[in-house]
Structures are given as C-alpha cells and as structure tokens.
N, C-alpha and C positions, 0 to 999 in steps of 0.2 A: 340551779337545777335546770336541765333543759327542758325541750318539748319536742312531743313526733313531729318530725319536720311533712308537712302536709301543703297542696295545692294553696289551701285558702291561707295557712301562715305563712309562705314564699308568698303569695300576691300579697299581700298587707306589708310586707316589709318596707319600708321608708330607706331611701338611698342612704349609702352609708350605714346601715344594718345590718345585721347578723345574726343568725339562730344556729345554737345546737343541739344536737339530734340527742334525743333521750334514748335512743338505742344500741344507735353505735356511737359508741364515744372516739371521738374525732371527725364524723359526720356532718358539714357544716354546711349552709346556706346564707351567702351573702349578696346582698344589692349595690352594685358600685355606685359610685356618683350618677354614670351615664344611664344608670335607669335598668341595669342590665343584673340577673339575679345568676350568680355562678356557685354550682354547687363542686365543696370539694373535702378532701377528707385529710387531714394534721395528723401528724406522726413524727415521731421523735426515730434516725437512725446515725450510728454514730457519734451519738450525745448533740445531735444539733436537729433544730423544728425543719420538718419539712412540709411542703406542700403539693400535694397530689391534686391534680386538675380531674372530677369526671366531667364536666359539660355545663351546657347553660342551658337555663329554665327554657321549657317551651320547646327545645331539642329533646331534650330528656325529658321524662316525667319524675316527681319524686322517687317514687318507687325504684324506677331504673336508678337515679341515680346511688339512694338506699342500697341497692345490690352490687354496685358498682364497688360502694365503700367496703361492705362485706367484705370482698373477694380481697380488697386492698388490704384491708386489718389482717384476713387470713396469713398473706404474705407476709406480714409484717410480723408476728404471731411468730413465725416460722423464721424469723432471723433474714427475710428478703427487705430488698429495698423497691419500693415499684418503681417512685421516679426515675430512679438509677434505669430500672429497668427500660422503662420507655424510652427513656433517652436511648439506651443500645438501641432498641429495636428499629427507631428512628432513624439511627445510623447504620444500620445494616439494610433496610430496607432503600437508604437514600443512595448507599455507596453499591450502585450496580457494575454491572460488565459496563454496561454505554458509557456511563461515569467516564471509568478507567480508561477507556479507552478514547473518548474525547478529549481529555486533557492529556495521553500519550501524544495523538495527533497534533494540537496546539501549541504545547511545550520541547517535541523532541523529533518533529517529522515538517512540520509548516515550519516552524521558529529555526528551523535549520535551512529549510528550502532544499529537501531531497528531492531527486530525481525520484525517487520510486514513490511520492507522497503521492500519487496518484492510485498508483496501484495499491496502497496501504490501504488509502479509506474506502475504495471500491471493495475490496477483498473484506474488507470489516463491513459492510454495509452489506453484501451478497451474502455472505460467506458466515458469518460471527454472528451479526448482530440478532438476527429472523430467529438462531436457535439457541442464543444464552445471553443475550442482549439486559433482559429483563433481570436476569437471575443476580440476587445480592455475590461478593466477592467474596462473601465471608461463608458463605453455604456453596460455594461454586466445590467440590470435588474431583479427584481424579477422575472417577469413571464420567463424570461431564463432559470431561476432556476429552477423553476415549470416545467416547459416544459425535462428537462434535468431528473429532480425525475422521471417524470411521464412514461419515456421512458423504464428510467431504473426499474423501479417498474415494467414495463408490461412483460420486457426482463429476467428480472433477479428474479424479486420478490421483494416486499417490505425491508427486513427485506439488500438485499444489495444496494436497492436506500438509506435506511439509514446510510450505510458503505460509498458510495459515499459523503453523506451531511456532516459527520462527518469529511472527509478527506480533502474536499472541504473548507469546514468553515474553517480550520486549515490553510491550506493558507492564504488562503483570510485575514485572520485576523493578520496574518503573514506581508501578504502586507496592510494593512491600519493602521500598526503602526509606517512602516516606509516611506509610501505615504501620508500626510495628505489630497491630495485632493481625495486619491479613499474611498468611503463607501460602504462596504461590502453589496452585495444585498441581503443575507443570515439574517430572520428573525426568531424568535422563533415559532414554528408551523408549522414547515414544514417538518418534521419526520411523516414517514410512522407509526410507529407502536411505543408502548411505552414498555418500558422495562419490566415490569410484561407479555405481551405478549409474549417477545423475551425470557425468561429464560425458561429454557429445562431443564424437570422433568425427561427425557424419562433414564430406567434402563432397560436392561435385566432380565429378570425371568431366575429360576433356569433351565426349558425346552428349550428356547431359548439358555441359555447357553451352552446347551448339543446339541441344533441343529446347534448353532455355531462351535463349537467344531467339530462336522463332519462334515460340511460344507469344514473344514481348508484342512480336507485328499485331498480334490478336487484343491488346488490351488499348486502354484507354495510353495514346501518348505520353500524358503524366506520370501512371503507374509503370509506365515502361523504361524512363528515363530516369522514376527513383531506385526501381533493380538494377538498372547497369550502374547507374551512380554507387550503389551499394559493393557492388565488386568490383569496380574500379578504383574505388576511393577506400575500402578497408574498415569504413567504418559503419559505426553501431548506426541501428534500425533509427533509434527514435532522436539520435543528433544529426542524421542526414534527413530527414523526415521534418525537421524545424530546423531546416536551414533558412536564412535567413538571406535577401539581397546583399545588406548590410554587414555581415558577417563575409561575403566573397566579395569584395572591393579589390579590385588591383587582379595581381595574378596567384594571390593564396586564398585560403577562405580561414580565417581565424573563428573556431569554433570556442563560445565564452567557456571559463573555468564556470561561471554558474549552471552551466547547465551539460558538463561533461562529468562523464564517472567519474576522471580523476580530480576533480576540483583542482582544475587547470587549465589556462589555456591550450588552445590541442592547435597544430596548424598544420593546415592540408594545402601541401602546393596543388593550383589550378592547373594538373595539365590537359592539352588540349580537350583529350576525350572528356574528363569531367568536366572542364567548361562544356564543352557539346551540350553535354547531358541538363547541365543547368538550362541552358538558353533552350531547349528544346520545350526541358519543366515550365519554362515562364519566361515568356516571350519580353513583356512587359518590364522585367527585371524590378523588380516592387514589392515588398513584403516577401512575404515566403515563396520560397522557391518553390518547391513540392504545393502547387493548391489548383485548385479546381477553381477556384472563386475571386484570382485575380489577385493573390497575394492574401487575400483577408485573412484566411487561416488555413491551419496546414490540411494535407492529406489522414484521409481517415478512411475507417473500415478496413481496414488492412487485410484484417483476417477475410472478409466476403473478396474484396479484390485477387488476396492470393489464391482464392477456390475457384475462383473465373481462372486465374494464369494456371491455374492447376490441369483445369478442362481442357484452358486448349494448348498446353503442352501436349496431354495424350491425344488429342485428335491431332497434331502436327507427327507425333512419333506412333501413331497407333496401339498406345500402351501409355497408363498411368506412371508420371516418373512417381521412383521410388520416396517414400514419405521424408520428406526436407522442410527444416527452417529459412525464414528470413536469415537468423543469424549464422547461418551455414555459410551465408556467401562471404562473411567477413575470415572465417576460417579455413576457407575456399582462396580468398584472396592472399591470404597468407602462406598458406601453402604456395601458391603460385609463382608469390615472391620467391621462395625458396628456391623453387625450380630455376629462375630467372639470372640467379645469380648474386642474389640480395644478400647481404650481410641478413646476419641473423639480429646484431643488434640494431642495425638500421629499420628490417623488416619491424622489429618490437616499438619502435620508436614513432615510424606510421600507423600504427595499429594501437601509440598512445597509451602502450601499455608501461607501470613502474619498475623504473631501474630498481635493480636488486642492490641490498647493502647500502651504502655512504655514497653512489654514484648520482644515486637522486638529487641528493644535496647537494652533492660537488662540481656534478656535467651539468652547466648551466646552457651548453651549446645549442641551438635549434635545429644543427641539421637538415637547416631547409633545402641546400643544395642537392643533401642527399637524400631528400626523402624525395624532392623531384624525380630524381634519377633513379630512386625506385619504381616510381607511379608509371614512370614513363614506360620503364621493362615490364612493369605488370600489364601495362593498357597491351604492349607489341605483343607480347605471349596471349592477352588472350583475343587477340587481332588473328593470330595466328593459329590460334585452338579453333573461334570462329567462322574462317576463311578459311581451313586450310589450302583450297588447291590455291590461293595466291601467292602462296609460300611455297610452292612445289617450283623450282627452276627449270626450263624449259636445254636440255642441252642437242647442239646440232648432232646428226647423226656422223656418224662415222661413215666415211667415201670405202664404197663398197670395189 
C-alpha cells in the first residue's frame, strides 16, 4: 500500500528508491543513483507501461507535482495518451517557419550554389522571418499567408510579395514532401500580379541614350564605365558587375557557367569599346573589374549610385528621365542589335540566352566571330546615337 508522497518522505528517500502515492495511483517518486528525486506518473496505453515525466524535486514541489499527475490520469481516464502528446507538442513547437526554411537554404539553394542564394536569404531574413519566423508549420494557415503577402505588397510592392510567395512555396513544399503530416497553406491564387503584367517593355530612345550618356560625365568614373559596359556588352547587371581580370584574358571575357544564369559558359568578345570600358573600371587590371578598392571586391550600392545618375541625368536634360532599370540597358542593347543589322539568332546568342528545342544540345558552335561582329555594330550604332553630328557628312555646295 502506498503513502502521501510528502516533502519529508521524497528527502528520506535512499538512491535507488521509490514511493507510491496513496492517491493517485500511478503517482511516483523516485531517487536515482545520482542523488536526484524525479517525480512521475505510470500508465498503461495501448496495452504497454508508460512513463510520464513531471519534473525533479526542488523544481517542483510535491504538491505541484501531485497536480501534475492528476491532470495526466484525467487524460488518461479519457482514452488520451500524454506522452504521445508531448512528444507532438515538442514537434510542433520545434518544427518552425525558421526550421524550414534553414534547411531549404542548406539543402536546395547553397548546396546548388544559385545565383539568387543571395537574394533568397536576404528576402527570408527582411521579409519572412520578423513576421512568421517563430510561428510552428503545423499551426501556420492561409490567412498567415494572406496577411504576410499583404504586408509585404504594401511595403515592398506587389510584384516582390510575389518573390516572397515564390520563395516561400519552394520550401514549404520542400518541407511536406519529407513531413507527411505538414500541408503546405500556400494555395493557387495568391500571386499579386500575373506575368504579362510583370514583363518590362521599357528601352531607351536614342535621346535618352544621349542624356545617359552625359549623365555618366557626372558620376564616379567606375560607375560610369559599368553602365556603358552594360550596353555595350548586352549583359546582365550582376555578371558584368563581378567581372573579373581573370575571366577577360586575351581578347574575350569568358564569363564562368558557375555564376551565369544559364549554368554555362557565356563568352563575350572584347571589342574595343568594352575593353575601354574595363581599363577605364581598373587601371590596375587585378581582381575585379568594377571596384573602388583596387580589385578587392566588386561595386556596390547600386541602387544609392543609380539615384546620383538619376539626379544628374535631369540636371543635364532639365527633367527627370522617365523611370528605368539597370536591366533596361540589356534590352536596350538588344534592340539596338536588331536595328543594326544583327541576326536575330546571333543577337539571342550575345545576350546568352537558350536555344529553343534540340538546338541547345546540337549547336555546340561558339560563334565568336559573330558575336564579335555584333558588338562591334552595336558599339558603331550607339557611337552614332551618341555623336550624332559626327555621322552627319559634310557635302560640297553645288557651283552657283
């Protein structure tokens, strides 16, 4: 028969002892070897013994723990399991948004070595983590989601609550192929804006070219030689931006497959003007091209930089050019191509974009020759957008 398990019989207990509670039956009080008295409460579910932990003497008091057990038989009374239980509770509290989304990053964004891994974890760190960071996967709901778009659509804009959904679901689904009890609250319809919206027509005119153009006298020499480099050269913002000494060796610049969209080598013939452009960026020819610091690391600030060339574009033209991207000038350049004379696939092929169909796999050619001979018509055209009255020919008068 037991006895009320009490302060003064938990201190009396001898290591390796045990008392059970005359109360509640399955109520227990034991002293381990190490001296330490843990009170807990036995229960049969299942048809197998279990053991329920409330705590250790000196944290708890009898009484607490007495109440502890209560609550545990009740459940048990009732056809629950508690352990079961904690254990869930344990796991739902342990498996957060942060969770998920740290090991998305680890396994499916670093371990790949994307180009956007950058922008992934910044956006989850801004953007994700401040407002549902904490929140368990398994209590996360739609209207979370909702509420989390809706913040960031007002903060940010629509078009990056979309970057957020996109980046968000990729986890999420990441985690409920290898959790089966968590279901992704992320449904169809919940994108801000649809893709025919989000696609940018936006080009330079050939005036705007020319206001750009003297715009560039106004800024820091480096920033001015990585915007011509950007329309002369065709390409994206942030692989002309880490260019590299190393990478323009000779007369091409081979920009690596590890750090090009297409997870490929990209190769840009050096013509003259983009050589210019580099040797202007860094005199030194040493590390990165694009730096302020002597090669150490690339150009930054971009955005503060382009609101200086913003300013003194309109003080050159006496009016704010109209609202434009960085990546304008690559679409700008492309166009330009066209004008020029450029094969359309030659044009696609500077600009490094995939052949459509079985041509990817099959045209193994580099088309260096002619992707030269594109650069080259692209630099004269906008030589001649820049310049125009050196293009205007002077013809003798007619004898009167």
């Amino acid at each position: 028969m037991g006895t009320k398990i009490t302060k003064r019989i938990v201190d009396a207990l001898t290591p390796g002892s045990r008392i059970a509670d005359s109360e509640i039956r399955g109520f227990v009080a034991r002293r381990l070897p190490s001296g330490v008295v843990s009170y807990g409460f036995r229960y049969r579910a299942n048809g197998k013994q279990r053991w329920f932990a409330l705590g250790l003497h000196g944290r708890i008091t009898p009484d607490e723990a007495r109440g502890l057990a209560k609550r545990a038989a009740g459940a048990v009374a009732h056809g629950r399991d508690p352990q079961a239980e904690r254990t869930e509770a344990r796991i739902v509290a342990t498996n957060t948004v942060n969770k998920v989304l740290d090991s998305y990053l680890a396994r499916n964004v670093e371990a790949r070595k994307l180009r956007s891994a950058g922008e992934i974890a910044s956006i989850f760190t801004r953007l994700v983590r401040p407002r549902i960071g904490e929140r368990s996967i398994y209590t996360l709901g739609r209207q979370d989601i909702l509420d989390l778009l809706d913040a960031v659509a007002d903060e940010q804009g629509p078009v990056m609550a979309d970057k957020v959904l996109d980046y968000v679901r990729a986890a999420f689904n990441r985690a409920a192929i290898r959790d089966p009890r968590f279901n992704s609250p992320i449904v169809p319809g919940m994108r801000r804006t649809r893709p025919a919206e989000r696609a940018r027509s936006r080009i330079l005119d050939d005036q705007e070219i020319r206001d750009l153009w003297r715009g560039l006298e106004d800024v820091p020499p480096v920033y001015a030689a990585f915007i011509r480099a950007l329309l002369l050269s065709g390409q994206r913002r942030d692989e002309v931006r880490r260019a590299t000494w190393e990478e323009a060796a000779g007369d091409a610049w081979i920009i690596p497959a590890a750090r090009y969209k297409g997870k490929r080598d990209q190769l840009v013939p050096l013509t003259p003007e983009i050589a210019a452009q580099f040797a202007l960026a860094s005199p030194r020819r040493s590390g990165f091209i694009f730096s302020q610091n002597g090669g150490d690391c690339s150009i930054g600030s971009l955005a503060a930089r382009k609101c200086r060339l913003d300013v003194a574009i309109a003080a050159k033209r006496g009016r704010p050019l109209a609202q434009w991207q960085l990546h304008d000038l690559r679409r700008t350049a492309r166009t330009l191509m066209g004008r020029a004379g450029v094969s359309s696939d030659v044009a696609e092929r500077v600009l490094g974009h995939a052949l459509p169909g079985v041509r990817k796999t099959y045209d193994r050619h580099l088309y260096a020759a002619e992707k030269r001979e594109a650069l080259e018509r692209l630099a004269a055209l906008i030589a001649r957008i820049v310049h125009p009255e050196a293009a205007v020919v002077a013809f003798p008068k007619r004898p009167t």
